[in-house]
C-alpha positions as CSV (number, residue, x, y, z in Angstrom):
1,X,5.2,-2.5,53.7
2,X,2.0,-1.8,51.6
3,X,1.6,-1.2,48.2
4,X,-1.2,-1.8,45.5
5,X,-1.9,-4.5,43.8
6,X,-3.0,-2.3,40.8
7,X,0.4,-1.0,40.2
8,X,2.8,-2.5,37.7
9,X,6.0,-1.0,38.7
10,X,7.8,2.0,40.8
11,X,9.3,5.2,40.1
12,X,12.5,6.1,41.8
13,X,13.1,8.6,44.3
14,X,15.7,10.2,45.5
15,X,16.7,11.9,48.9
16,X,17.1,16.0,48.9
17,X,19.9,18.0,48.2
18,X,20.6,18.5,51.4
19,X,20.6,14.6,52.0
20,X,17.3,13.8,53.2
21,X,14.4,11.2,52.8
22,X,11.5,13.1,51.0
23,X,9.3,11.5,54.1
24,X,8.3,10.5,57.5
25,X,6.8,7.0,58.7
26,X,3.4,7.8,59.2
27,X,1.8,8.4,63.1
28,X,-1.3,6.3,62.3
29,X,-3.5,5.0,59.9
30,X,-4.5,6.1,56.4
31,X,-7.9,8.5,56.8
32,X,-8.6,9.7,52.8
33,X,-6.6,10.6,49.8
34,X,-5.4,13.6,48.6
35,X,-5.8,14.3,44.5
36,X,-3.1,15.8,42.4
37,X,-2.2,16.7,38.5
38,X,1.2,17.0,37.5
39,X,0.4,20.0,35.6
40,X,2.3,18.3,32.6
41,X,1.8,15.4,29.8
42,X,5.2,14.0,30.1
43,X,6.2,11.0,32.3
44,X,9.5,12.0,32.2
45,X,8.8,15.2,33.7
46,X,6.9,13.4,36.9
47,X,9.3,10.6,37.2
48,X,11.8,13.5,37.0
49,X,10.9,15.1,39.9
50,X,11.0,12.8,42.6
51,X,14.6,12.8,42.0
52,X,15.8,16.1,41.1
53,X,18.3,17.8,43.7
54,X,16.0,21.4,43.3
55,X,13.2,19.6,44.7
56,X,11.7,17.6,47.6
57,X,8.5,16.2,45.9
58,X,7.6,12.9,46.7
59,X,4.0,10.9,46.8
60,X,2.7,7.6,47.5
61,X,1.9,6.8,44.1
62,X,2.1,8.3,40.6
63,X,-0.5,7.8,37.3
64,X,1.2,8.2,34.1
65,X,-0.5,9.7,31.2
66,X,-1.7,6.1,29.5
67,X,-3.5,5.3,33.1
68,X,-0.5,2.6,34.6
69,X,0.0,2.6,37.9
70,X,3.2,3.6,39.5
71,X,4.1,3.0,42.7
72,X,6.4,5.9,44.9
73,X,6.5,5.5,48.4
74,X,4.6,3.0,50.6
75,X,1.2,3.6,52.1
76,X,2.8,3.7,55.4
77,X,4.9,6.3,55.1
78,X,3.9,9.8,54.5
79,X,4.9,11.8,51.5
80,X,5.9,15.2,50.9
81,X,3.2,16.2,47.8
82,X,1.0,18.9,49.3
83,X,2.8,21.3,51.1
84,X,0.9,20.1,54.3
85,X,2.4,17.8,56.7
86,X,-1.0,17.4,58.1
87,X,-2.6,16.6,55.0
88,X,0.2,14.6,54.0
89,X,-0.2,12.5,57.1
90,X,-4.2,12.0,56.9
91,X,-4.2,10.7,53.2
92,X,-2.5,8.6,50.8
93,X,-1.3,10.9,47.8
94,X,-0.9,10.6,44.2
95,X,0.4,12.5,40.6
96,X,-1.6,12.1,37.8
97,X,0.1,13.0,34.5
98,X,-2.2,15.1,32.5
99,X,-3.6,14.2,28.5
100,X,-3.7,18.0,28.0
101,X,-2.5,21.1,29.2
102,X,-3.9,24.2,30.1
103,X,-6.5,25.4,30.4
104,X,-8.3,22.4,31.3
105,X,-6.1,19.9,32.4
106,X,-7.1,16.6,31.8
107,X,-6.8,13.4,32.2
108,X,-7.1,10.2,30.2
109,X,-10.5,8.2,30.5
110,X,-7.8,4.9,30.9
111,X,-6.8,6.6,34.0
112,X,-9.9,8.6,35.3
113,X,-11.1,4.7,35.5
114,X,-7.8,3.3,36.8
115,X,-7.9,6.2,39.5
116,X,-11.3,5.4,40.8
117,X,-10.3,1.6,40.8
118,X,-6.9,2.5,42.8
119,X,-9.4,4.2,45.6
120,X,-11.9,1.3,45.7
121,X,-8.6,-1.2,46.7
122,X,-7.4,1.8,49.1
123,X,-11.1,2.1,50.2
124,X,-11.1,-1.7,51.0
125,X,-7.8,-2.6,52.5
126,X,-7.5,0.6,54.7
127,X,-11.4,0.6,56.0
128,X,-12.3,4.2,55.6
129,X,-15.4,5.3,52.8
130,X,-15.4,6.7,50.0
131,X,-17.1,10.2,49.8
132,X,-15.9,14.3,49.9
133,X,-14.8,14.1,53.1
134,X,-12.2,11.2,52.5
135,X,-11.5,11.8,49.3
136,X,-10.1,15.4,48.2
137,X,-8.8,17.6,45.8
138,X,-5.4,19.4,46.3
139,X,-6.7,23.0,46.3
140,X,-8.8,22.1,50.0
141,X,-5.9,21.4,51.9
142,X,-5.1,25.0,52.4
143,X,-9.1,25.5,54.0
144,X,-9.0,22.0,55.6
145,X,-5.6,21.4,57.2
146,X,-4.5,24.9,57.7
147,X,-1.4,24.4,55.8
148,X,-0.1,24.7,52.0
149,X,-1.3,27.2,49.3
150,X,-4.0,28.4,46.7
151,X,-3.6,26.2,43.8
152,X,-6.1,25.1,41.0
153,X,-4.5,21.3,41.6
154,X,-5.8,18.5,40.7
155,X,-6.8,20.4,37.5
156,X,-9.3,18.6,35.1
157,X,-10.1,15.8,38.1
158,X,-11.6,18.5,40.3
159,X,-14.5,18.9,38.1
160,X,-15.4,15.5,38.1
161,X,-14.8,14.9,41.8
162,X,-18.3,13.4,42.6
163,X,-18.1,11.5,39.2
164,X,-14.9,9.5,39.9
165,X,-16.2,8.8,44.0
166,X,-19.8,7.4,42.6
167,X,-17.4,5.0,40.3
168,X,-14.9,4.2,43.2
169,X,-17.8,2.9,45.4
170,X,-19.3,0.9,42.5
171,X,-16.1,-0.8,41.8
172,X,-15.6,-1.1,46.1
173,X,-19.1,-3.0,46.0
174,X,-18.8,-5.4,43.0
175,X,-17.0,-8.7,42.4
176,X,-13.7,-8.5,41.0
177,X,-14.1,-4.6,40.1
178,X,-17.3,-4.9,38.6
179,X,-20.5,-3.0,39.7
180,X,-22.6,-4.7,41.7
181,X,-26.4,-6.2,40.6
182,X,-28.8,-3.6,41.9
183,X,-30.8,-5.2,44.6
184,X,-35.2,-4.8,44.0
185,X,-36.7,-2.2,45.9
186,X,-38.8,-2.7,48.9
187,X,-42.5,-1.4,47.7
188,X,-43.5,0.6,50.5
189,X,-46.9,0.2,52.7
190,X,-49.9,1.9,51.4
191,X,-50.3,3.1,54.6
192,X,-46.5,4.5,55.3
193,X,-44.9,5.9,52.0
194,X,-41.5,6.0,51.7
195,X,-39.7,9.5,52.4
196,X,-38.4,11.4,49.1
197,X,-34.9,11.2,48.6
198,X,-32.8,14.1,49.2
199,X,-31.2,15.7,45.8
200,X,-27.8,15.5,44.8
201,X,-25.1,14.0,46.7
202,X,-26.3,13.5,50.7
203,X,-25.2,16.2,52.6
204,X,-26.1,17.1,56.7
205,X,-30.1,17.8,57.5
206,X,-30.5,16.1,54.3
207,X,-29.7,18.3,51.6
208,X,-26.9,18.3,48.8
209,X,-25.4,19.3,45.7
210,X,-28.2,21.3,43.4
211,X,-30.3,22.4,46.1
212,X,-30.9,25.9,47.2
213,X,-30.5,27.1,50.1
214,X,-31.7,30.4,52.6
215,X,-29.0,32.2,54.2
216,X,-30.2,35.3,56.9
217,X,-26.9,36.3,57.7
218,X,-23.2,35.6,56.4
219,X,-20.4,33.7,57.9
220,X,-17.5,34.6,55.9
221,X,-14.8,32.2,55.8
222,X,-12.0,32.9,57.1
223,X,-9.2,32.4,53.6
224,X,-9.1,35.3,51.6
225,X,-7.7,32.7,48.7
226,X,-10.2,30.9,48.4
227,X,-13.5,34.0,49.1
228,X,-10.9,36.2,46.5
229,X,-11.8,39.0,49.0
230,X,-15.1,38.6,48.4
231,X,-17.8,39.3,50.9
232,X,-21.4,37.6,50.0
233,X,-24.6,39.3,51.4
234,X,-27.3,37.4,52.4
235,X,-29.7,35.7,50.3
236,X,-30.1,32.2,48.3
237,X,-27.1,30.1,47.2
238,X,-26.8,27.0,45.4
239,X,-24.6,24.3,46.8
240,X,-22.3,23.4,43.7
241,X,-19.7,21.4,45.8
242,X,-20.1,18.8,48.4
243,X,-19.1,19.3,51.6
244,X,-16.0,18.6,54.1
245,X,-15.3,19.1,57.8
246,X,-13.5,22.3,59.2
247,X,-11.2,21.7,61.9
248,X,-13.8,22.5,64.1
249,X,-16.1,19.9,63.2
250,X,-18.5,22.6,60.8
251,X,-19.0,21.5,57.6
252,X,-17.7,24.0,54.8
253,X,-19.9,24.2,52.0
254,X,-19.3,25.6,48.8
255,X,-22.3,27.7,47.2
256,X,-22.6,30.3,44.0
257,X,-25.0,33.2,44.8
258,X,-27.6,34.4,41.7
259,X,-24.9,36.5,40.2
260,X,-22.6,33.5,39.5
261,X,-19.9,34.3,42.2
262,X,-18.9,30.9,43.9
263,X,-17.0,31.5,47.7
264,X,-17.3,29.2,50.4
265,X,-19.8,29.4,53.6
266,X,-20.0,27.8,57.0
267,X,-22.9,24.9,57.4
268,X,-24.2,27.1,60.5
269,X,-24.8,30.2,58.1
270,X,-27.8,28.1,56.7
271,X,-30.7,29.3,58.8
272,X,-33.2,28.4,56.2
273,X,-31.9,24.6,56.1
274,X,-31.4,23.5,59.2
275,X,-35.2,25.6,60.5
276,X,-36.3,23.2,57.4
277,X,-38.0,26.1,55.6
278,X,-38.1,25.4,52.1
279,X,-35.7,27.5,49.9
280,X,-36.6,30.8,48.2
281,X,-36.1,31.6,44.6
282,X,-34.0,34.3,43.3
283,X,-36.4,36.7,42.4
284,X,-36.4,37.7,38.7
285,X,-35.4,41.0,37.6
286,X,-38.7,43.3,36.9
287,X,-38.7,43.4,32.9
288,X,-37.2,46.4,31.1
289,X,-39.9,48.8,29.5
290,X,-39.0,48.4,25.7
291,X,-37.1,51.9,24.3
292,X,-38.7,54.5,22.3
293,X,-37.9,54.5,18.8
294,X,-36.2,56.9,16.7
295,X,-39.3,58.2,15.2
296,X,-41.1,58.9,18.8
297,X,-37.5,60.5,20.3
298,X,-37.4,63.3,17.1
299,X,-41.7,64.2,17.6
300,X,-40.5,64.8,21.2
301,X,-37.5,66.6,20.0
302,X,-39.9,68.7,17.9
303,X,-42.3,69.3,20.6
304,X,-39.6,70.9,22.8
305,X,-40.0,67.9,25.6
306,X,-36.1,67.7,25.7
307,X,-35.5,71.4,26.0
308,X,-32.4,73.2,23.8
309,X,-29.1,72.1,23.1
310,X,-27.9,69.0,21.5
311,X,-25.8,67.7,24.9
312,X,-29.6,68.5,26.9
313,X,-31.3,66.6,24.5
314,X,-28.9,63.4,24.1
315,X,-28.9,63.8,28.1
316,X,-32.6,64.5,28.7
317,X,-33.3,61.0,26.5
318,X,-30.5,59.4,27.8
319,X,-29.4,57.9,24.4
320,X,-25.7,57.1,23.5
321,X,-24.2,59.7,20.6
322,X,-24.4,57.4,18.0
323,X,-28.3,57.0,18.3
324,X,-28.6,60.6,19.3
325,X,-27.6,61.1,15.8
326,X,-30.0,59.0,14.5
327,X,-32.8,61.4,16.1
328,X,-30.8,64.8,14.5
329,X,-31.0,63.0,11.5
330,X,-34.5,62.0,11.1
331,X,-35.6,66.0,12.8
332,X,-33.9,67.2,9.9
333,X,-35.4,65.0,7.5
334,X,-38.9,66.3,9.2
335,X,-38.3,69.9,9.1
């Protein structure tokens, strides 16, 4: 049976209330990892858990808040930590004991390194890469696998998904955990110069996180959780997260329109993209004309443009009541 050479001891765990292992020898290999926070800064709380009678948590490995390295349940055997068997089955899971609570929910920098060390040895011994396909965040099971719930999981590590995955793979390429030298570049030909490099992480047809792209008509995906009942027009999006593959095979990407609303789309919504036109800008709002002044509102007032009345005349200059009486006031002061 399999286990780490990173961690420095185990955590107990217990079988249910009902008398039952809390999981299953796995059907095949190890394909990713799954991410998760504890949602709490106590070790106690964590190690709790995989053996109290109310619960049937249990994960391959746990992370306590000073970044050691617990070990749970052997890589070969699946775990019950993301209310997925499907999920659970694909990937190797841990629980990371948080530094803070909410709202951010973070992490130590001890173990944010000792995480991305732990997925470089995975990386190595169980022969699968390291990117957003393989390695994942507990909030895209639900999308991915079909199974398990919205959740916000794994909390402060989700925002620094593509941060920890760059550090894995420089710790999976170096000598004894250490990055790797860089190797020179090639100068290209005169005659042949090399191709740009795509922005942001690599992503299919060449494109990835940063880059803009033209979308003619909308796919909606198909969770309500994760669109919030949301339905995007469309337009131009920015691809703010990197992306995975839907059961189907498609690629799910997830984008943020001009307006700041995030959803996820379908890689086959992406006309613009995969045609290789180049993405259009959000145009920019036409400028507001600037507002008359008080002065210019009363001579209008005085020159009968706004008619009679004081609610035609706050109407007719379409002013709020407070400056409204900022105009009565200075066509008193001129009569």
């Amino acid at each position: 049976m399999t286990v780490s050479a990173l961690a420095v001891g185990r955590l107990p765990l217990a079988k249910t209330a009902s008398g039952h292992d809390r999981f299953y020898r796995r059907t095949g290999k190890p394909q990713g990892v799954i991410l998760h926070h504890a949602a709490t800064t106590s070790d106690s709380a964590l190690a709790g858990a995989f053996v109290s009678p109310r619960r049937e948590l249990s994960a391959n490995y746990a992370m306590l808040r000073n970044g050691d390295l617990m070990a749970v349940l052997h890589e070969e055997y699946r775990a019950f930590t993301s209310a997925s068997p499907k999920a659970d089955s694909w990937g190797i899971t841990i629980e990371v004991v948080n530094s803070s609570g909410a709202p951010g929910w973070h992490i130590s920098e001890r173990s944010f390194d000792m995480l991305a060390r732990w997925l470089a040895d995975l990386s190595q011994r169980w022969g699968f890469p390291l990117n957003r396909h393989t390695v994942i965040g507990h909030r895209e099971v639900l999308a991915r696998f079909g199974q398990g719930y919205a959740t916000a999981c794994p909390g402060g590590i989700w925002p620094r998904m593509d941060e920890l995955i760059a550090l894995a793979n420089r710790y999976r390429s170096g000598a004894s955990g250490q990055p790797a030298p860089a190797k020179p570049p090639t100068p290209a030909k005169p005659s042949t110069p090399a191709p740009a490099k795509p922005k942001g992480a690599a992503l299919l047809e060449g494109h990835g996180v940063g880059d803009s792209v033209n979308v003619s008509r909308w796919y909606a995906y198909s969770n309500a959780a994760l669109t919030s009942g949301k339905r995007l027009v469309s337009g131009t999006y920015r691809i703010i997260g990197v992306t995975y593959r839907h059961r189907g095979g498609e690629p799910v990407l997830h984008v943020q329109d001009p307006h700041g609303r995030k959803t996820w789309m379908h890689y086959s919504a992406i006309d613009g993209v995969i045609k290789g036109a180049p993405a259009k800008p959000a145009p920019k709002p036409a400028p507001k004309p600037a507002g008359k002044s008080v002065a210019q509102m009363a001579a209008e007032v005085l020159a009968g443009k706004h008619g009679n009345g004081h609610a035609n005349r706050q109407r007719s200059l379409a002013v709020n009541a407070a400056t409204y009486a900022k105009v009565r006031a200075e066509v008193n002061r001129r009569v």
